[in-house]
Structure formats: structure tokens, C-alpha cells
C-alpha positions as CSV (number, residue, x, y, z in Angstrom):
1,X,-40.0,4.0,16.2
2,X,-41.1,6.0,13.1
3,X,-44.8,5.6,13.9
4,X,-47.5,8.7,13.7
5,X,-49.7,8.6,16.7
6,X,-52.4,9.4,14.1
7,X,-52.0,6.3,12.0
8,X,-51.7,4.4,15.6
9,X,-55.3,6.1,16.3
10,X,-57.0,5.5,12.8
11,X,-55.9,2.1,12.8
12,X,-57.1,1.1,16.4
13,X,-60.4,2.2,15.4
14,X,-60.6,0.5,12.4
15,X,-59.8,-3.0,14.6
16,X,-62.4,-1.7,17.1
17,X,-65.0,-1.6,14.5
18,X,-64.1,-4.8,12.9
19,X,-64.3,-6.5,16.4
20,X,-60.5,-7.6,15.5
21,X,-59.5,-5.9,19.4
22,X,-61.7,-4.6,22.2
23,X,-60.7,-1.3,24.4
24,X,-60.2,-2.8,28.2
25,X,-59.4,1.1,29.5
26,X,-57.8,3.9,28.8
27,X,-54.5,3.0,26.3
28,X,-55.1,-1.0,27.4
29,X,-56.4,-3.3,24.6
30,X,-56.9,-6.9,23.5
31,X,-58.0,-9.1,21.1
32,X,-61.6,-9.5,20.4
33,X,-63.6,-12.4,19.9
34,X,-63.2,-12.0,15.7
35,X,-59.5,-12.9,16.3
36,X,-59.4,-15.4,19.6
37,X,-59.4,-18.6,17.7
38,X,-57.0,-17.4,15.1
39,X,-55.0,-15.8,17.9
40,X,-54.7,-19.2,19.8
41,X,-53.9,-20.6,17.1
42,X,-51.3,-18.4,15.7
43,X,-49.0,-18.8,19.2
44,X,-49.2,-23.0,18.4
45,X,-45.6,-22.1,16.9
46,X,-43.8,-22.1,20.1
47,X,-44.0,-25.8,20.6
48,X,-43.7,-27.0,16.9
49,X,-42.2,-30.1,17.5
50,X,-44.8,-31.4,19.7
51,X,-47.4,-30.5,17.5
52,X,-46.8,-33.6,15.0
53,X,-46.7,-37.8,15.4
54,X,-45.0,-40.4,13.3
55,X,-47.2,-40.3,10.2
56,X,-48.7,-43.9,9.4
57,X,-49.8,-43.2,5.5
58,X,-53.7,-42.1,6.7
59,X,-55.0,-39.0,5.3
60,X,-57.7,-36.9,7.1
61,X,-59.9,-35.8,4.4
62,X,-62.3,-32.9,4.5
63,X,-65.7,-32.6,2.1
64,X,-66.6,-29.3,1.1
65,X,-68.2,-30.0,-2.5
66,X,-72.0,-29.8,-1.1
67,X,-71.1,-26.1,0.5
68,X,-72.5,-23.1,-0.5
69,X,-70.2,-21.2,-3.1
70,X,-71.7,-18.5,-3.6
71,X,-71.4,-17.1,-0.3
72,X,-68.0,-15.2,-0.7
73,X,-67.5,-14.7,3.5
74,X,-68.4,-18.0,4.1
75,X,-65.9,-19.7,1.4
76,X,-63.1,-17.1,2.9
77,X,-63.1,-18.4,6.3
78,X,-63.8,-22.1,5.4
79,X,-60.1,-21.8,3.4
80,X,-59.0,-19.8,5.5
81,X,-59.7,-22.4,8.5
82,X,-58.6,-25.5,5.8
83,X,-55.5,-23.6,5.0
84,X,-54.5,-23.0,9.0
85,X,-53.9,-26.5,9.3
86,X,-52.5,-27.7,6.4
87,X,-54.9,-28.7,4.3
88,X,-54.8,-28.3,0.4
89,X,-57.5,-29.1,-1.8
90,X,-56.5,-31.9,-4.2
91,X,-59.6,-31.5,-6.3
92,X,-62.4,-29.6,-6.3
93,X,-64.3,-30.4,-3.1
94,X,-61.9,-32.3,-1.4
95,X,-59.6,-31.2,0.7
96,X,-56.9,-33.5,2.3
97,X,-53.5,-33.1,4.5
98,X,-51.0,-36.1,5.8
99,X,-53.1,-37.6,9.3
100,X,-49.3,-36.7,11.4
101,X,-51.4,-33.8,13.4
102,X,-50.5,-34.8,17.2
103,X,-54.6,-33.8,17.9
104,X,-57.4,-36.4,17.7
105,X,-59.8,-35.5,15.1
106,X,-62.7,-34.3,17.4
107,X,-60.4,-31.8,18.6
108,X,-59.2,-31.2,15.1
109,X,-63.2,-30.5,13.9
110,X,-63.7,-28.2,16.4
111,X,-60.7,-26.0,15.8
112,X,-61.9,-25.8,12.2
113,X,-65.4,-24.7,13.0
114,X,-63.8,-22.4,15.5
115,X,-61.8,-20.6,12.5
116,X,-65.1,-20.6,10.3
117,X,-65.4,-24.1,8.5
118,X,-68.9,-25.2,8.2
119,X,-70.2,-28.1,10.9
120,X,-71.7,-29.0,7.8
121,X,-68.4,-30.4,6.5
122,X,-67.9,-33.9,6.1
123,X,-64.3,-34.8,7.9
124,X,-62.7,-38.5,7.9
125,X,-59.6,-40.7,7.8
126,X,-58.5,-42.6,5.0
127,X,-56.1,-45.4,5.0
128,X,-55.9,-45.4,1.5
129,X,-55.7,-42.9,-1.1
130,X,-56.7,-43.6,-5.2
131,X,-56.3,-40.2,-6.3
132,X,-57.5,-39.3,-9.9
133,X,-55.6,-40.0,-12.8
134,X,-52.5,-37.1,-12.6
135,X,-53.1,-36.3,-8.9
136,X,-50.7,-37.2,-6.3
137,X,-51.5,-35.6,-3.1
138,X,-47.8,-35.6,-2.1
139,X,-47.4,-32.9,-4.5
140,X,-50.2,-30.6,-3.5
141,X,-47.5,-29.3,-1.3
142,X,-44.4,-26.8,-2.5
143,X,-41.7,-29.1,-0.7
144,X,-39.0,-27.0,-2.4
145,X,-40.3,-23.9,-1.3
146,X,-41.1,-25.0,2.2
147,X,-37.7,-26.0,2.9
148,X,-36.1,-22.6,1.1
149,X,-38.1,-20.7,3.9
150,X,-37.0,-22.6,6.5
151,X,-33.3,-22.2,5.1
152,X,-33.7,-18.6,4.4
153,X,-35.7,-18.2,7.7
154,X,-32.9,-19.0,9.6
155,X,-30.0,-17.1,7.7
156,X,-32.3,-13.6,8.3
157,X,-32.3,-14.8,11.8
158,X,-29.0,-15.0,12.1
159,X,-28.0,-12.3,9.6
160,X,-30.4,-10.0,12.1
161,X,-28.7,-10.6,15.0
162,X,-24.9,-10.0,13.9
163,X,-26.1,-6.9,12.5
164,X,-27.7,-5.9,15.7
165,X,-24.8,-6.4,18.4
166,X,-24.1,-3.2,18.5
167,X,-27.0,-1.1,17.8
168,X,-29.4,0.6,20.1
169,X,-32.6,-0.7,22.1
170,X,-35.1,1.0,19.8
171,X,-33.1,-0.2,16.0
172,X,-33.4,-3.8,18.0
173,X,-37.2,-3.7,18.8
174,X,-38.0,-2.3,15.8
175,X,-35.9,-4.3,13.1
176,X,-36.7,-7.4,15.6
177,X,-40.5,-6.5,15.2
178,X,-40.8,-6.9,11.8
179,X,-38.9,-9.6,11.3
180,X,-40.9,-11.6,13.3
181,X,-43.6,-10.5,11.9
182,X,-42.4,-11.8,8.4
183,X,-41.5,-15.2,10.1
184,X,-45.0,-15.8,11.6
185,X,-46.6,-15.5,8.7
186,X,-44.1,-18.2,6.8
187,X,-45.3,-20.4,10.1
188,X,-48.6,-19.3,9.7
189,X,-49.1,-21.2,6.3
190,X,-46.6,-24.3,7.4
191,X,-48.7,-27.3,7.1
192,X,-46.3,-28.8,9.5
193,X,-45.5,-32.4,6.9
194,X,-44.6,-35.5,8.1
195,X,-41.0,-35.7,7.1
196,X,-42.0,-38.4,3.5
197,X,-42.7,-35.3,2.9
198,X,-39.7,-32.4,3.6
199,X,-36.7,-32.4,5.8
200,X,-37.4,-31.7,9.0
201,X,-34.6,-31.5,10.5
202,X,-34.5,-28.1,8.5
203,X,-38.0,-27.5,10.5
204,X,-36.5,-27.9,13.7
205,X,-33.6,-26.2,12.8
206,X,-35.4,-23.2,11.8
207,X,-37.8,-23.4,15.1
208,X,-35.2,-23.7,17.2
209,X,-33.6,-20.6,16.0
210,X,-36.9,-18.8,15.8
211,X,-37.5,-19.5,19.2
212,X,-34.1,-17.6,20.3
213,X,-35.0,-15.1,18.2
214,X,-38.3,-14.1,19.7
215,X,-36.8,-14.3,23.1
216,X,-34.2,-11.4,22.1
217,X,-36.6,-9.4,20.6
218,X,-39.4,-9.4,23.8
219,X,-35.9,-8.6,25.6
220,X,-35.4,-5.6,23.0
221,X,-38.5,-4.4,23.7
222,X,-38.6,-5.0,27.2
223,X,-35.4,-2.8,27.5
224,X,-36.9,-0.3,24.9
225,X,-39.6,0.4,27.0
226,X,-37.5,1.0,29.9
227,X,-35.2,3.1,28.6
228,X,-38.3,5.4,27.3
229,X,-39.7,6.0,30.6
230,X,-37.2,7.0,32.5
């Protein structure tokens, strides 16, 4: 796989000191409690579709201009949490996202907390919207760029897979691997819009083939792994 077993070693420690994964027994590990919230929230992609409603022109709205800025960690993972669900900040202090999140807002302020937003923060619903003068919160999102990656998303996908008919069980875990890896981290930072907003159907599109995707590649590795210990 074109992986040193010291780099495997140096960087296993270096999660183990961060708390990022925990040592269950000898060669077993897990996630550790620095990375559960973001971990459950990082597998939400496998059910995409259900994650949204019909959007009916509310806004959820988030407060942040009476938090402490100065506190570098703290204003990390409060963006960090913000940016995890789609939020954007319109103007300074204010952050807002499209209210089309299938998850009633209790539920929604608690998976922010979890992922390091302040309970401080103040979080409401707006039916109506007066941005400032030259702010339109429709385009605080990149719509054009958000529908390239879904577009581009699927042709690697597909691309990836011709090329890989004939190849061997370790060039399909591998190249499988990191493609995946670059994939989750475009659906990482989708604020999943209502579709005033982008094309969805290119959303599906491109879930539906990422889901395919990932099933081949756990079958790669599956048979990777068997073929290395026998």
C-alpha cells in the first residue's frame, strides 16, 4: 500500500496524544471522545436525502457578536461547528443558513454545542430576512461551485471505476481510499441548500453514485485484506 510502518507508528501517537483515537488493545483502536461528535457527524452522508425538508423561506439564525474573540480555540471550533452545518456568516456576528434542516432546532443546538459552539450563542428562526444594504444571503453560498463538485464528483467516480475493472485488490483499495477521502471532505463542507438555492437533482445524483462507490471500495478492501492473509 506504499505506507512505512514508522509513519503508521509516529502518527498513531500523535492522535493518541491529541485524544483524536484511543488504544482498545494491542493493534485495535478507535476514535476518542475529541472526534465522536465530529465522527457522527461526518457518517450523516449516507442518508443525504433524508437529511433536508421542503424549505418554507425561514432562516435559522445564529448570534455570535457578544462571544469572546480573542480566544483563538474557542472561535476555531465555534466555525468549525457553524460551518458543519451550513451556516455562513452574512455579517459580522451573524451567522445564518436556509431553515430546510430535517432536525428541530433543539436537536440542532445541541449538535452545535457538541462540535464546540458556545451555549452562550443566541439561535432563532426568522420568517423574514432585511439584510443590509448589498447583502443577500442567497449569495453567501458558492452555488456555482457547489454544483461543479457535485458534477466533477461524479465523473471521478465514474472515471475511477472504469479505470479500475481490471486492476488488482490492493491498486482498488488504495486508489478507492483516497478518493473517498477527497469526496468526504467536499460533503463535509456541503451546506446541504434547499433547491432555490442549487440543483439538486445534481445532489442526488452525485449521492447516489457516492453511495455505490463506497460500497465497492469497503468490498476492495475487504478482499484486500483477504488476499493478504492467506
Amino acid at each position: 500500500m506504499g505506507l512505512e510502518e514508522s509513519a503508521i507508528r509516529v502518527t498513531l501517537h500523535r492522535l493518541m496524544k491529541d485524544g483524536d483515537v484511543v488504544s482498545n488493545s494491542r493493534g485495535s483502536y478507535s476514535l476518542g471522545e475529541a472526534r465522536s461528535p465530529l465522527y457522527r457527524v461526518s457518517q450523516l452522508w449516507k442518508d443525504i436525502p433524508s437529511l433536508t425538508s421542503t424549505w418554507s423561506g425561514d432562516w435559522l439564525i445564529v448570534h455570535t457578536a457578544h462571544l469572546a474573540k480573542s480566544d483563538r480555540t474557542a472561535k476555531r471550533l465555534r466555525e468549525r461547528a457553524l460551518s458543519f452545518y451550513g451556516f455562513v456568516q452574512a455579517v459580522d456576528g451573524l451567522w445564518c443558513r436556509p431553515n430546510n434542516l430535517h432536525m428541530d432546532t433543539g436537536n440542532l443546538c445541541e449538535e452545535l454545542f457538541r462540535l464546540g459552539l458556545e451555549r452562550s450563542a443566541i439561535l432563532t428562526i426568522s420568517e423574514m430576512v432585511n439584510p443590509l444594504p448589498e447583502i443577500e444571503f442567497k449569495h453567501c453560498w458558492e452555488k456555482d461551485a457547489l454544483e461543479l463538485g457535485y458534477t466533477e464528483g461524479k465523473t471521478l467516480i465514474q472515471s475511477s471505476l472504469r479505470s479500475l475493472e481490471a486492476a488488482t485488490y490492493s491498486e482498488r483499495a488504495r486508489e478507492s481510499f483516497l478518493l473517498l477521502n477527497a469526496l468526504f471532505k467536499f460533503v463535509a463542507s456541503d451546506p446541504l441548500l434547499p433547491s432555490e438555492f442549487i440543483d439538486e437533482s445534481l445532489r442526488n445524483d452525485f449521492h447516489d453514485h457516492l453511495v455505490g462507490y463506497h460500497k465497492f471500495g469497503t468490498r476492495a478492501w475487504t478482499e484486500f485484506y483477504k488476499d493478504s492473509v492467506l
